[in-house]
N, C-alpha and C positions, 0 to 999 in steps of 0.2 A: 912482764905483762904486756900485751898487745891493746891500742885503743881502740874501740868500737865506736862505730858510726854512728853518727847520732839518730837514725832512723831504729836502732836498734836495742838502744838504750832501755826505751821501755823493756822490751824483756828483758834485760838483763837485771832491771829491777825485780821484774816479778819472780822470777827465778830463785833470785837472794833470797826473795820474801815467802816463798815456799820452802826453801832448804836451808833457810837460817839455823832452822832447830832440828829438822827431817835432816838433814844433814848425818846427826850422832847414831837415826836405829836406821838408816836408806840399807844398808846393806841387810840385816838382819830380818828385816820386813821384806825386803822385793825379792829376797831370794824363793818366795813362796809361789809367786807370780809370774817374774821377767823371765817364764820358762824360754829354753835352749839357748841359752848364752854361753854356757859348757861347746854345744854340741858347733855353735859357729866355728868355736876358736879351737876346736880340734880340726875343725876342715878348713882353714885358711892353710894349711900348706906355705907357711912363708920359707925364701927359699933362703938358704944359707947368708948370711949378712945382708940380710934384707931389712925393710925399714915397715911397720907397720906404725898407722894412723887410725887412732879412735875418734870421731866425730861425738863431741858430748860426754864426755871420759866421766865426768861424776867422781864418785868417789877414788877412781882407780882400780877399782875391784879386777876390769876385765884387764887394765894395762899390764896390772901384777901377773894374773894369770897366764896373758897370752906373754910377757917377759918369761915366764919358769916352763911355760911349754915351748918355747922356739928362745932357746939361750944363746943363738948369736945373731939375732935382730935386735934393730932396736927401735923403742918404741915409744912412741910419740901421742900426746893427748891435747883438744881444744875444748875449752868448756867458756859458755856464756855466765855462769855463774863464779862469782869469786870464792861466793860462801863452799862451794862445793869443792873449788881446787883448794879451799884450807884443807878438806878432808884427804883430799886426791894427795896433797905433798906428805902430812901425816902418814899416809898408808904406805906409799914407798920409800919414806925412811924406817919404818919400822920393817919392812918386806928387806934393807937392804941392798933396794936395785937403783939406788939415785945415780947410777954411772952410766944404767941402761935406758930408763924412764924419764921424759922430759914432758912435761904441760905447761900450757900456755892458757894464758885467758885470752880469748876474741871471740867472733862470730862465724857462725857455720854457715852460712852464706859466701863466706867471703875468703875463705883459704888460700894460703900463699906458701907454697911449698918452701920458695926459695927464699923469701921477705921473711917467713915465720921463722922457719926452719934450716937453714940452710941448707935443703936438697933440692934437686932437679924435677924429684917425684917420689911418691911413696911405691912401692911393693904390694902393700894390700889399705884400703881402707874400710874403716868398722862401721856400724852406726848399729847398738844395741838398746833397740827401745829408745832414741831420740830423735827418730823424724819424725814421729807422732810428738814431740813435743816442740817442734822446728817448724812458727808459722811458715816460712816463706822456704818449705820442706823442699820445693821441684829447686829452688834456688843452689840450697846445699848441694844437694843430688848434684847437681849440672858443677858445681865450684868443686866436689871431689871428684868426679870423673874427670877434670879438667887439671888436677893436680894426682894422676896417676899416670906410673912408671909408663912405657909401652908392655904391656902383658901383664899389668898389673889388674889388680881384681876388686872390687869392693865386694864388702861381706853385709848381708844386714839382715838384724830377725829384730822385730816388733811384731804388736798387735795386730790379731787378721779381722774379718769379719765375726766370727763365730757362728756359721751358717749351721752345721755340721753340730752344735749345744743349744741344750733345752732355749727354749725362748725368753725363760725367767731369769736365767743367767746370763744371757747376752745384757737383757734390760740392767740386770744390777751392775754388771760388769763396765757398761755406758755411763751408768752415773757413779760409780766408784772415780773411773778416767777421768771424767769430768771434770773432779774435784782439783783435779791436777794441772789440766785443761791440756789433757792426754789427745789426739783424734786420730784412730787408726786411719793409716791412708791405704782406704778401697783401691787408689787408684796406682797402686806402686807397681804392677806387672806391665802396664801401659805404658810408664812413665820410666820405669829401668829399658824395656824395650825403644823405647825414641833416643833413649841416652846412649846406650849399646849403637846403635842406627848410624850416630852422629861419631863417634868414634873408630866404627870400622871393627866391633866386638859383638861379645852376644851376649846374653841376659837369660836366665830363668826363675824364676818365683816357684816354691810350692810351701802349701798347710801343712802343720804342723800339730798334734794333738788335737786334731778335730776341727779344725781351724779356729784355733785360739790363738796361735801365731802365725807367722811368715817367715818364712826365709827367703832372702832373695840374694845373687850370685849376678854382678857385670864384671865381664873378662874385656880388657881393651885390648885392639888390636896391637899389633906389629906398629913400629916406628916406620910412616912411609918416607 
């Protein structure tokens, strides 16, 4: 377990205290919702013995998957919540891959490849539906760009606006998030483009089912 800053703490209480018990049906429930999480981690592309990093790993659900889809990387998870890596360590002993699967508790703000992890840098990093839950969201973004390989790639699908669905639906769908204290970030093409900018890479965003989600793609440059 990694210590967390004490600026940080508070979420990490509120965290526990939403997935204390959300915890037991999280996967069973969001699979209805956290659409294209599938269709990321068939497009991450990791390349042979490469090192993939999930920002906000939750349960595990996506480390398992993208471990049985690319079976000689290996792959690595941080999550702010403790309650949630009880789940996340449960699911990769019962999956069998605890040789390829490793999670850590800290903050996503504050990634240390080399202090957490013992690598130099990841290969690809994830973030599936957790920078909408990651106040200090541009922070994260800037701390995994900054702990990726050279050509390395962040991968990320959250909630989009929903411009493109009924109007009735975006309002329910706002205060459903809410509850969670979810907030899609409008500002994530802007803000993967400054990030791409500062690395010497590039970045693109597109909607997803009408835009109800996002996907977005930074490729870093070359080692100069």
């Amino acid at each position: 377990m990694s210590d967390l800053l004490p600026a940080t703490q508070p979420t990490a209480t509120l965290m526990d205290g939403i997935y204390r018990y959300q915890r037991h049906i999280y996967d069973v429930s969001r699979r209805y919702y956290l659409l294209g999480r599938d269709r990321m981690i068939a497009e991450l592309d990791v390349p042979a013995g490469g090192s993939v990093l999930e920002v906000g790993c939750g349960t595990a659900r996506n480390l398992v998957a993208i471990a049985r889809a690319y079976p000689n990387a290996q792959v690595y998870g941080i999550d702010i919540s403790t309650e949630m890596l009880k789940s996340a360590e449960a699911n990769v002993r019962r999956a069998g891959l605890q040789s390829r699967i490793h999670s850590i508790h800290g903050d996503a703000a504050h990634i240390d490849a080399q202090g957490q992890f013992g690598l130099r840098g990841f290969d690809r990093i994830v973030f599936s539906y957790s920078l909408s839950m990651i106040p200090p969201w541009r922070q994260a973004l800037a701390s995994a760009v900054d702990n990726l390989a050279p050509g390395g790639e962040i991968h990320i699908v959250d909630f989009a606006g929903q411009r493109d669905l009924p109007a009735w639906f975006g309002r329910g769908l706002k205060t459903w998030l809410d509850t969670f204290h979810v907030s899609p970030r409008l500002e994530l093409n802007t803000e993967l483009a400054l990030q791409s900018a500062r690395v010497g890479g590039s970045a693109r965003v597109r909607s997803i089912y009408r835009d109800y989600a996002v996907m977005g793609r930074l490729k870093r440059g070359p080692l100069r």
